[in-house]
N, C-alpha and C positions, 0 to 999 in steps of 0.2 A: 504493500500500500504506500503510495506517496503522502498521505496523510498525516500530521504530525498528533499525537493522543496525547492529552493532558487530564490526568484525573486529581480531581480537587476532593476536598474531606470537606470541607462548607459550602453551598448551595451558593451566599454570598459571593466567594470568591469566582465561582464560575459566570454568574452572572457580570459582574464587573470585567473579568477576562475577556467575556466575550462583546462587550460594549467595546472594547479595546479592540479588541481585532477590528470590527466591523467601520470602525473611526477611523483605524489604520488604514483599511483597504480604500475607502471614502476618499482620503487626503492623497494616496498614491494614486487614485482614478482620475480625481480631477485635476491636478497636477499635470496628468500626464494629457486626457482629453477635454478637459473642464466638463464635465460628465462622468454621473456614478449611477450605474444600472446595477441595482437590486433586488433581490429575488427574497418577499418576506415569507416565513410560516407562519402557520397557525398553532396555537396551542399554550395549555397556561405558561411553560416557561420561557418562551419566548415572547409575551406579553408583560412580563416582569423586565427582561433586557430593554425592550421597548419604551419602557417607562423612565428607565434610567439615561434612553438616548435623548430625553426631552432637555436637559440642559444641557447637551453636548455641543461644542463652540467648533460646529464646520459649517459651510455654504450650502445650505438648506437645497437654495436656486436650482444647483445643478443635480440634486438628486432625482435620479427617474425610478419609479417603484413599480413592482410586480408582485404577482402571486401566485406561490407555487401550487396551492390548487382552493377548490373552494365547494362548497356547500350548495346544493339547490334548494336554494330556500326563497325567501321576498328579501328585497335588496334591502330591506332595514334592518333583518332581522339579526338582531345578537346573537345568535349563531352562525353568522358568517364570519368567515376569518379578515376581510377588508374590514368588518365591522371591529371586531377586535383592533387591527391596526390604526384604525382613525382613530378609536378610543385610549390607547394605549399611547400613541405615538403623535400621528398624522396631524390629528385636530388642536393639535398643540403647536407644530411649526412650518416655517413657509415653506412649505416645499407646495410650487404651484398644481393644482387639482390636474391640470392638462398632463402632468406628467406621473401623475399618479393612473394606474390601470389597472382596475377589478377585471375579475372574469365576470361577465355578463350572463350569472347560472340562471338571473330570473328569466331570462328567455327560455329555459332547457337545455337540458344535458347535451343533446347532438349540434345546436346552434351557437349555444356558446364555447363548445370546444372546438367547432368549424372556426368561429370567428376569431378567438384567441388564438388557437393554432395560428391563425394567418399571421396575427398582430406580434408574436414570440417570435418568429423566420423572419421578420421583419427587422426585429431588434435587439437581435443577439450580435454577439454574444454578448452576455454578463460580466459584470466584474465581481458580484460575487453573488453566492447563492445559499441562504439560510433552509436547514434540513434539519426536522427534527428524527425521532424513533421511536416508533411504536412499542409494545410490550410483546408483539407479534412478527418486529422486525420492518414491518413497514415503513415507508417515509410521502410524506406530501399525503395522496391516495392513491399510490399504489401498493396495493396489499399483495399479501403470500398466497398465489393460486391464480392467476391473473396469468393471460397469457398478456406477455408486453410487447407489443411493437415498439422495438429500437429505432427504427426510423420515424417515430409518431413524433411531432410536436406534441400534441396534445393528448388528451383520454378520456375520453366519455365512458365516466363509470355509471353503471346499471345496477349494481346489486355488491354494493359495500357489504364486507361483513359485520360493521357497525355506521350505527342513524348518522345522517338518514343515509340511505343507500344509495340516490342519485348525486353522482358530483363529477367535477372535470380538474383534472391535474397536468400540470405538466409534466409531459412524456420526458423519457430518460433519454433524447436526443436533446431536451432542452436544458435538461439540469445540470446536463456536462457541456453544455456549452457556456464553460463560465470560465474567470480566471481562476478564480478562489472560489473554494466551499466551505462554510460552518456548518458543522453536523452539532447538537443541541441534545443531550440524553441526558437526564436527572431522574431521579426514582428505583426504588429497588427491585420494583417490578420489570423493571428493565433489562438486570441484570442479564439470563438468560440471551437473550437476544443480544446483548451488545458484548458477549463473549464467541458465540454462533458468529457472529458477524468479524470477528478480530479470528477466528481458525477456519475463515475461506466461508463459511456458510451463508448459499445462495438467497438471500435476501435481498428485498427491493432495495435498500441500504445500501449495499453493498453494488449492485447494480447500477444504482444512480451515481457510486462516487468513487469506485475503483478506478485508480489509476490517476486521479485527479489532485491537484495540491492544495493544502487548506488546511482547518485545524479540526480537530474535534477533541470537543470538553465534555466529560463523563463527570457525573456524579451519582454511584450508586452503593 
């Protein structure tokens, strides 16, 4: 794995670590193109980092944001993972609304992954890309039993193995199209899986970030 694994013993410490990386990567993207294309997740612990990037002292402007997958629900609803990031994040700094880009799931699963598909091939690649890990080995929604098209932008899921069932994710040609990845594991539920996954075990994890350069922070 070109990966680099950091395991922390306090929750705090990771969290703060990874506000650090993701600040890092930010100042060497715009630096380089005055533009930082990132790819957020969903879920509580990345929601807690989220919170901590609200006083963070970089160029809001040039931030361009994405989603690595999302929820078919109504576009307000607190179950959605953009909803999370404006909550968490978004609706607290300028980073302007044009360059911010939900997946459009209130349309449905097969249209909004048509249309984001398009919009991804569009504007890759990333500079970097936040991934969390399921308890099942999963990342984004791509779950264990899924046959995955490699060549997919996108992925119109039908039948998650947890609520709700319909959702679209970015496909594993878009999540390795990045510079950098954070991979995101806290819990001890985790354990299992993010051991599988560190002795070759074919998980979507592993699928999405084999071979790739970045960090990943365990806490389990």
């Amino acid at each position: 794995m070109s990966l680099q694994w950091r395991n922390f013993d306090q929750v705090v410490d990771l969290n703060d670590a990874a506000a650090a990386f993701i600040l890092a990567c930010a100042q060497l993207a715009i630096a380089r193109q005055q533009r930082f294309r990132v790819v957020m997740a969903g879920g509580r612990s990345p929601a807690v980092i989220y919170r901590i990037l609200r006083h963070a002292q970089t160029d809001w402007s040039r931030w361009h944001v994405y989603f690595s997958d999302e929820r078919c629900v109504a576009r307000h609803d607190p179950e959605r993972n953009s909803r999370m990031v404006r909550d968490s994040l978004l609706d607290h700094v300028p980073v302007p609304q044009s360059q911010i880009h939900e997946i459009p799931t209130e349309l449905g699963v097969d249209d909004a992954a048509v249309r984001y598909g398009t919009l991804v091939q569009a504007h890759t690649p990333f500079d970097l890309v936040l991934l969390g890990v399921g308890e099942d080995g999963h990342t984004a929604s791509l779950f264990p039993g899924q046959v995955i098209d490699a060549d997919a932008w996108t992925v119109a899921v039908h039948s998650a193995p947890k609520p709700p069932p319909h959702r679209v994710s970015m496909g594993v040609r878009a999540l390795r199209a990045t510079a950098d990845v954070l991979v995101i594991a806290s819990g001890a539920g985790k354990r299992d899986a993010i051991e599988s996954w560190r002795r070759g075990g074919l998980l979507p994890i592993r699928t999405a970030t084999d071979g790739l350069q970045g960090l990943s922070l365990i806490h389990i």
